[in-house]
N, C-alpha and C positions, 0 to 999 in steps of 0.2 A: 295315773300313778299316785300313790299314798306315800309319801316321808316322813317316816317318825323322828325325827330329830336328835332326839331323846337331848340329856342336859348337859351345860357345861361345852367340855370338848367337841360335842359331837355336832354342834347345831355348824357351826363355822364349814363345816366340810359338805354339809349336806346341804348347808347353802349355796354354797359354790357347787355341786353338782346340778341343783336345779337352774343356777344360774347357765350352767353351760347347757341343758336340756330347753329351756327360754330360749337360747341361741341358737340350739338349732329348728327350732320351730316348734317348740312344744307349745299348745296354749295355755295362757293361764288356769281357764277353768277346767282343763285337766290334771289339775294339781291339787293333791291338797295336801295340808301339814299336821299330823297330831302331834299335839304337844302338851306341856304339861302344864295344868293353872299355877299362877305364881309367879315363875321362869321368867327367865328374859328374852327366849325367844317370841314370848306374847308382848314384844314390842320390838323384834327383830324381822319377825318374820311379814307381818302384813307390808310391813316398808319393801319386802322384796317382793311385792305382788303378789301373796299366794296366800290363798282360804285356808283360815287355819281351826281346827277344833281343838276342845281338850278335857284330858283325864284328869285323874288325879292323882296324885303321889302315891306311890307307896313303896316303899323301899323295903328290906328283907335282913341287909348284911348290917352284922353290929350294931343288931337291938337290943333291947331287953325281950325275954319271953312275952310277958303281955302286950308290950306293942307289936312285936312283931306275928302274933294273933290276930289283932287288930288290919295288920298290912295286906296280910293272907288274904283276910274275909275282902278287904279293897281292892286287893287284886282279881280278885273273883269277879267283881264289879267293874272293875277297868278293861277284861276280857268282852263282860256285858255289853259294854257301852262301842270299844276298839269294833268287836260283832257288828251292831248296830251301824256304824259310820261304814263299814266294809259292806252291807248291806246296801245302806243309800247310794253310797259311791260308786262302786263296784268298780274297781281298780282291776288294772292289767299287770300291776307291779307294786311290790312294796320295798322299801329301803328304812333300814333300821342302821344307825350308827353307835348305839351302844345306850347304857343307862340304865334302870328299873322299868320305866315305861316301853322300854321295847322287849318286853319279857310277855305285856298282856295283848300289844300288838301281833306281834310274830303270832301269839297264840289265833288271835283271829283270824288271820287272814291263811293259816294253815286249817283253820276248819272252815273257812271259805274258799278253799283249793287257789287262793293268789299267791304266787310263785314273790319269793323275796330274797334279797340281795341285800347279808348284812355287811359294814362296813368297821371292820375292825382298826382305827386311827393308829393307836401303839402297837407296840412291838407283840407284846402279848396283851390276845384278848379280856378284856373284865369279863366278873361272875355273869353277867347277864347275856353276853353275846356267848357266853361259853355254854349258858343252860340251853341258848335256842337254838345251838351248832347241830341238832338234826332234824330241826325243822326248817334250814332255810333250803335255798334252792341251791344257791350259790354265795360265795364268802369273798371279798373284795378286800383287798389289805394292800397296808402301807410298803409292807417290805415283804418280802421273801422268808422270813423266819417264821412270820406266821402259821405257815404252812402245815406245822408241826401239829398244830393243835386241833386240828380238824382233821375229816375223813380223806384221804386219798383222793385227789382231781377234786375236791372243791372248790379251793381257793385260787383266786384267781390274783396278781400282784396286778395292782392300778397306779399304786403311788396314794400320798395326799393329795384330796383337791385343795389346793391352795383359792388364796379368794383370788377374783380377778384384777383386785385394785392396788394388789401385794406383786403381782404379776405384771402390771403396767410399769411398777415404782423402777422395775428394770432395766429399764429402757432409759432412766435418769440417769447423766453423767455426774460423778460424784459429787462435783463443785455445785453441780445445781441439786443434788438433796443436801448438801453441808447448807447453803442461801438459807435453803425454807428453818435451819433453825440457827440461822446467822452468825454459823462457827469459820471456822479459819480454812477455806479451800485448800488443796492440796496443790494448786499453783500461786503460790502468793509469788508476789513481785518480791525482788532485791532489798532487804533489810526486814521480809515479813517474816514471822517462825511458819513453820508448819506441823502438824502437833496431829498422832495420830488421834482417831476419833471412837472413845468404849462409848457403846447402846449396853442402857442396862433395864431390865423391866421383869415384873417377876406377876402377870397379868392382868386382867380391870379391876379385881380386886385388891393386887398386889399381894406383894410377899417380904414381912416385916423382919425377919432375919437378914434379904438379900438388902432390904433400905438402909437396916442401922451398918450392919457391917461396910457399906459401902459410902455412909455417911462418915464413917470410923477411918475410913482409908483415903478418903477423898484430898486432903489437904495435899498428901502424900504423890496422888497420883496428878493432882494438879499441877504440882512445884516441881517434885523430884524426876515423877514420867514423864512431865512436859505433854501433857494428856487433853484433851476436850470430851466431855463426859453429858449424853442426852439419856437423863434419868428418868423411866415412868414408874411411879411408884405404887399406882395403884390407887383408889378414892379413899380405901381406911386409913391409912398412915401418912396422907397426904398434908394434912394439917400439923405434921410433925417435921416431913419432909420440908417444905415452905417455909417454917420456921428457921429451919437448919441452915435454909439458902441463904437468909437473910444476913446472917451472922459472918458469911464469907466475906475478905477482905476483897475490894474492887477487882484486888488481880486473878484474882480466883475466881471469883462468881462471873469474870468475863469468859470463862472458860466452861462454865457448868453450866447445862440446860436443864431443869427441872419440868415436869409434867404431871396431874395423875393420871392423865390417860390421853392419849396421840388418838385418833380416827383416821381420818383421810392420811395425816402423814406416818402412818406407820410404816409403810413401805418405804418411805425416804428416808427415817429412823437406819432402818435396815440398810439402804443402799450405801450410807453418808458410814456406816459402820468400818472400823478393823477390827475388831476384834466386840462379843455379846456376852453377856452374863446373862442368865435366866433361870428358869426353871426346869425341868425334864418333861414337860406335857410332849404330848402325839405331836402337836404341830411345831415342834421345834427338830421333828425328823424333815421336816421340807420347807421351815421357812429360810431356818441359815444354810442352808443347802442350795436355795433357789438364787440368792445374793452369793456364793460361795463364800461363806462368813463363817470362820474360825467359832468355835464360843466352848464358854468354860460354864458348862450345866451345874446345879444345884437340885440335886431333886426333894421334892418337896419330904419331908419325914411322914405326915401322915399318907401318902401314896407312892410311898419308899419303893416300893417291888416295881411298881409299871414303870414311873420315874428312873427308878434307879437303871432299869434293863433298856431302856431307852436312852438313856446318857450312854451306857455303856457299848449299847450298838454302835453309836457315833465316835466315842470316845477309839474302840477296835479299828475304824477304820480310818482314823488319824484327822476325822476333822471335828472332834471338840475335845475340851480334858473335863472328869470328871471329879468335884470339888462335895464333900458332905457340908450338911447343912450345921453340922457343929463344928465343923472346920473352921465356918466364914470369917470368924471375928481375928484369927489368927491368921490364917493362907490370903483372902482374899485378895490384898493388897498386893501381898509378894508374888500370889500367882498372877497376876495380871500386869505388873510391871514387866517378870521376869517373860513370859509370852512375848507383851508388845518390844521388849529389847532384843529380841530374839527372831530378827525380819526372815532368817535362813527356815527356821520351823513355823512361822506364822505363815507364810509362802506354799510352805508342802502340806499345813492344814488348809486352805485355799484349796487347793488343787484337789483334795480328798472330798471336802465341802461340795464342790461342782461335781464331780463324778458322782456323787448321791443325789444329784436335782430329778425330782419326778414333776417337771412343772407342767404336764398332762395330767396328773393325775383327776381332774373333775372331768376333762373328756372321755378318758375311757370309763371309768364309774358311769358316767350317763350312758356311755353305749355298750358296757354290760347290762344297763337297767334294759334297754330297747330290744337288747339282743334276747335275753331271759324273758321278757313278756312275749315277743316275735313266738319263740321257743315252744313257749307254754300252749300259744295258740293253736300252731300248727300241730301239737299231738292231743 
């Protein structure tokens, strides 16, 4: 099997697919990953045991003329090369999750007749999974709406793979993911408060709208919601972040946890949650879903449409609201008091949250891959 990765959103899903293909017996050096120089999957993906090559950039949307001349002629070359490795390898399956690089992939491995399985994260596809929608074999998606956008019986609904370490975090009872960032359990003993607990993160990069605005409201939420707040801000605005914390009066900063980035406790982040702020990415259709976690979405302004139609899938089915990014500095506050004072509708978004859990979803992805290479063989 051959996994394009591609960048961003897509590497996380398709890491957890191969993780679940490792599990069920695949060997490692039947695997391989193309990926793109630069990326951060070129220090993602060898940590997950698996051979990885790579192209190069080249991207197409919202260029200028002459570079995106330039991208063309690279793309040409990125076909070259994706040929060449589909050549040496000779894969039974390929798996594309979205991005520019699986544009010259998909291309190869359809002029080397390997049957591929792209995986669409959001609600609607990007321009790239959308140009190679009649080259694949089969179309893998988060949700059911997908459906739309592709030929009749292609798409198959798998869910997100979620990772498996996000998966584990569930099994934590709340008191012990509140421990790991030494906020105030939800049994305290006789004269302790109890204080419900917002995760707010806006990804490893972070999201500098969702920091100030929440550093703007924070006083507020601390005092007045009687709140406990595990903040990840992200590495760029973290030195701003930090600064911010410092300045809190002891009674407050014993209530705030800052971060620029959680790893292993991300999941206990999630678990220790009532209520999440974040962004609208694909993986906030299955991760506050999988903890059944209320959250009030922000979709990012430059990727407003996928963002936005993703908050709003959730938002329809009563387990998130959705909040605009120029709202923040104004609503923020009062939307998130007004939620967590509100235990009768925080309850019924709960309950909506868990009905949307696809925490299968890397199992069946991997045995659509097994199934479609099986497929391929036998005709």
């Amino acid at each position: 099997m051959v996994c394009a990765g591609g960048t961003g959103g897509g590497i996380y899903p398709a890491l957890a697919t191969v993780k679940a293909l490792q599990q069920e017996g695949q060997p490692d050096d039947n695997l391989l990953w193309i990926g793109v120089r630069g990326e951060m999957e070129e220090e993602l993906v060898p940590r997950a045991g698996i051979e990885m090559e790579t192209i190069y950039s080249s991207p197409l949307a919202g260029l200028p003329l002459t570079t995106k001349l330039k991208s063309m002629v690279k793309l040409v070359y990125n076909v070259w090369l994706a040929h060449g490795i589909m050549r040496r390898f000779r894969p039974d399956v390929l798996l594309v999750t979205g991005g520019y690089m699986s544009v010259p992939v998909a291309v190869a491995a359809w002029l080397n007749r390997v049957p591929t399985v792209s995986f669409v994260p959001d609600v609607e596809p990007g321009s790239a999974l959308k140009a190679i929608g009649r080259l694949v074999t089969k179309v893998a998606a988060t949700v059911e709406d997908t459906a739309v956008y592709f030929a009749p019986g292609k798409t198959i609904t798998t869910g997100y793979p979620v990772r498996a370490e996000l998966i584990s975090a569930t099994q934590l009872s709340r008191d012990e993911a509140l421990s790991q960032f030494d906020l105030v359990s939800t049994s305290a003993t006789v004269g302790e408060e109890i204080r419900p607990t917002l995760f707010v993160f806006g990804g490893s990069r972070g999201a500098q709208s969702i920091n100030r605005a929440l550093m703007a409201s924070l006083p507020d939420l601390l005092t007045q919601g009687q709140m406990q707040v595990i903040h990840v801000s992200g590495q760029l605005t973290w030195p701003e972040v930090e600064a911010f914390a410092e300045t809190l009066p002891p009674d407050q900063r014993r209530f705030y946890r800052p971060y620029p980035y959680l790893h292993e406790r991300m999941g206990a982040a999630f678990r220790a949650a009532d209520l999440i702020v974040a962004r609208g990415g694909a993986s906030m259709l299955a991760e506050g879903p999988l903890f059944g976690t209320p959250a009030v979405l922000v979709p990012y302004p430059h990727a407003w449409r996928t963002q936005k139609i993703n908050a709003d899938y959730l938002a329809e089915r009563g387990a998130a609201v959705r909040l605009n990014d120029e709202d923040l500095d104004t609503k923020l506050g009062s939307t998130v008091l007004g939620l967590l004072a509100d235990r009768a509708r925080l309850n019924e978004m709960k309950r909506a949250a868990h009905s949307l859990n696809t925490a299968v979803g890397a199992t069946k992805l991997a045995q659509l891959l097994r199934h479609t290479s099986q497929k391929d063989k036998q005709t």
